[in-house]
N, C-alpha and C positions, 0 to 999 in steps of 0.2 A: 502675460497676454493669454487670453481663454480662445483658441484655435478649434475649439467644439462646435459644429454646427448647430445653427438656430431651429429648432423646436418647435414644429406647428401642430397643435391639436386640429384634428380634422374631425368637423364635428358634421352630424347629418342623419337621415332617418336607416335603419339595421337593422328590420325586421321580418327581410324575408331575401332570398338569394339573390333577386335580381338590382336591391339594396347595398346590400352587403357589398356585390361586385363592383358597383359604379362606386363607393367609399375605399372599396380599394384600389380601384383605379386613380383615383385621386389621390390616395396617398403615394402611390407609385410615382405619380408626375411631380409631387413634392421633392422626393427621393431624387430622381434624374436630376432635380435642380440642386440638387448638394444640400438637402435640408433633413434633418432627421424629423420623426412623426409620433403623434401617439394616436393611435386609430383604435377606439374602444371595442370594436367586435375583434379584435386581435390583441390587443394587451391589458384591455379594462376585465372587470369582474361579469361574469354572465351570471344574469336573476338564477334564473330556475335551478343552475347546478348547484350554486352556492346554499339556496334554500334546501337542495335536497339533502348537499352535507350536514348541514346543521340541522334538519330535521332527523337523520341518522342519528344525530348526537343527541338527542333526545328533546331537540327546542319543540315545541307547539308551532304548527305550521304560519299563524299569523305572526307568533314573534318573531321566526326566523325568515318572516319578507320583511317585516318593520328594521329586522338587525340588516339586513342585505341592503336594504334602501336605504338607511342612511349609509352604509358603508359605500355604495356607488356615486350618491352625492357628495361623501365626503375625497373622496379619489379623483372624482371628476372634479371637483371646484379646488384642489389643489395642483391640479394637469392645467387647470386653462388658466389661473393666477399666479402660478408660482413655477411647475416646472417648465411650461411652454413661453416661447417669445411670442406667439401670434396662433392665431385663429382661423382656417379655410370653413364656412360654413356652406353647405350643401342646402339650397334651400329647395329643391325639386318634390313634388307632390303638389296635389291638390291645394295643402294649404302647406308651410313648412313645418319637420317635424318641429313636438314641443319642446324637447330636450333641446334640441340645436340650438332654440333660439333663448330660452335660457342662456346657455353658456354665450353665446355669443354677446349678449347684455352683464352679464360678468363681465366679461373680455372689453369692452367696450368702456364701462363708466370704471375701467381701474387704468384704460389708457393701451391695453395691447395693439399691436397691430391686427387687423381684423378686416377681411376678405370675404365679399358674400359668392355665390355660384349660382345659376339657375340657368335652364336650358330648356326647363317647361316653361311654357308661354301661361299653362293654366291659370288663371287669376279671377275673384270677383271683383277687384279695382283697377276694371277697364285696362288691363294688361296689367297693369303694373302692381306690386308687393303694396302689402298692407304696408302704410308709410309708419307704422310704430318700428316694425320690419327692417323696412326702408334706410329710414335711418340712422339705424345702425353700422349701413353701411356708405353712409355719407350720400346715400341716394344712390351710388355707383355701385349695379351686382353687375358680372361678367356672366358670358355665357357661352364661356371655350376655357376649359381649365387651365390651360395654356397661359392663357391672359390675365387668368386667377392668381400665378405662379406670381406672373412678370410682375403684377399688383403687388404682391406681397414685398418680392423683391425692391420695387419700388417705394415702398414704408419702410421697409427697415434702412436705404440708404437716405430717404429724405431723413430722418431721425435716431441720431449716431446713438442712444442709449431709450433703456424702457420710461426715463425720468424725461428727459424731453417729451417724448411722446406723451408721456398723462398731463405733464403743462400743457399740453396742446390742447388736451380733451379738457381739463380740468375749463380752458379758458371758453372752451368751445360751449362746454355744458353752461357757463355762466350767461354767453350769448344765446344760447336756448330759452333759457329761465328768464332772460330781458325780453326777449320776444312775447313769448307766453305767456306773461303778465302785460302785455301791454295789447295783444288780444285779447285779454281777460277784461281788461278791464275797456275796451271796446266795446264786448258784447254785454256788459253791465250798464253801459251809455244807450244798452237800445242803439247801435249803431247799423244804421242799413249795408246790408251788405255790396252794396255798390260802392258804399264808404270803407268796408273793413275790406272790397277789393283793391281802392285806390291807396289806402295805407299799403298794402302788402305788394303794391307796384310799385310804391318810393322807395319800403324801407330800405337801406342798406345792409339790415341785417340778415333778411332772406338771400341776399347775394353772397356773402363771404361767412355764413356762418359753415 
């Protein structure tokens, strides 16, 4: 029996202090709940140093960003497929960062558990996250870290292993891809949208996907 705590990449925007601090405030509130972390401005590789070693080492300053950038990609997409169980994503800013939500779309169509956050109201879709955003998080972002936690905790106990949980997704992406062809082929009928409203009031697919 593997008695090791579960593993949450905390992913979110890190590019200036007062960033930095609220990512690690949130991984701190991970921690209190008995969850180990991998927080990239604390244990991932930082651009600029990395570049400046290997440009000491005599790379050309474009090859040693081009070496560093895949090396971050490839560390990170091994942190949020392989060594983490789940995903807390920070969607706060203006828009949310892009990396974040990268990883979180890993994390998502391989089946992790996966948590959005947001506390800025900011948005250009009338309050609410760009719905590609969205959902990813099954439409449900939290906006009390706290509640972010409880959510997580509540994934990993609905879904006793990571193989359940991508049957889940696996079936869920399948009820996506029924929907979305059958909008598709709606707006190929020239269907008036009064009509493509009252399809999307019966289906039962908009209800339980």
């Amino acid at each position: 029996m593997n008695d090791a705590p579960r593993r949450i990449y905390c992913a979110g925007p890190l590019f200036n202090e007062p960033e930095r601090r609220e990512m690690q405030e949130i991984a701190d509130a991970f921690k209190d709940a008995g969850y180990d972390t991998f927080l990239p401005q604390r244990d991932g590789l930082e651009l600029t140093v990395c570049v400046e070693a290997l440009t000491n080492q005599g790379l050309a300053p474009a090859d040693a960003g081009r070496m560093v950038s895949k090396a971050i990609f490839a560390l990170d997409v091994y942190q949020v497929l392989t060594a983490c169980d789940g995903i807390i994503v920070n969607l706060n800013g203006r828009v949310p960062d892009e990396g974040a939500v990268s990883e979180a779309a890993l994390a998502w169509s391989d089946g992790k558990a996966i948590v959005g956050y947001q506390s800025d109201g900011r948005s250009v879709f009338r309050g609410e996250q760009n719905p590609l955003v969205a959902g990813l998080f099954d439409f449900c972002i939290y906006d009390e870290v706290s509640a972010a936690v409880e959510a997580m905790t509540r994934s990993f106990a609905k879904h006793s292993s990571h193989e359940a949980k991508s049957a889940q997704r696996r079936q869920q992406m399948k009820d996506y891809l029924g929907l979305g062809e059958n909008i598709w082929q709606a707006l190929r009928r020239k269907a008036s949208i009064e009509d493509l409203a009252k399809f999307l009031r019966t289906t039962s697919l908009c209800e339980h996907i």
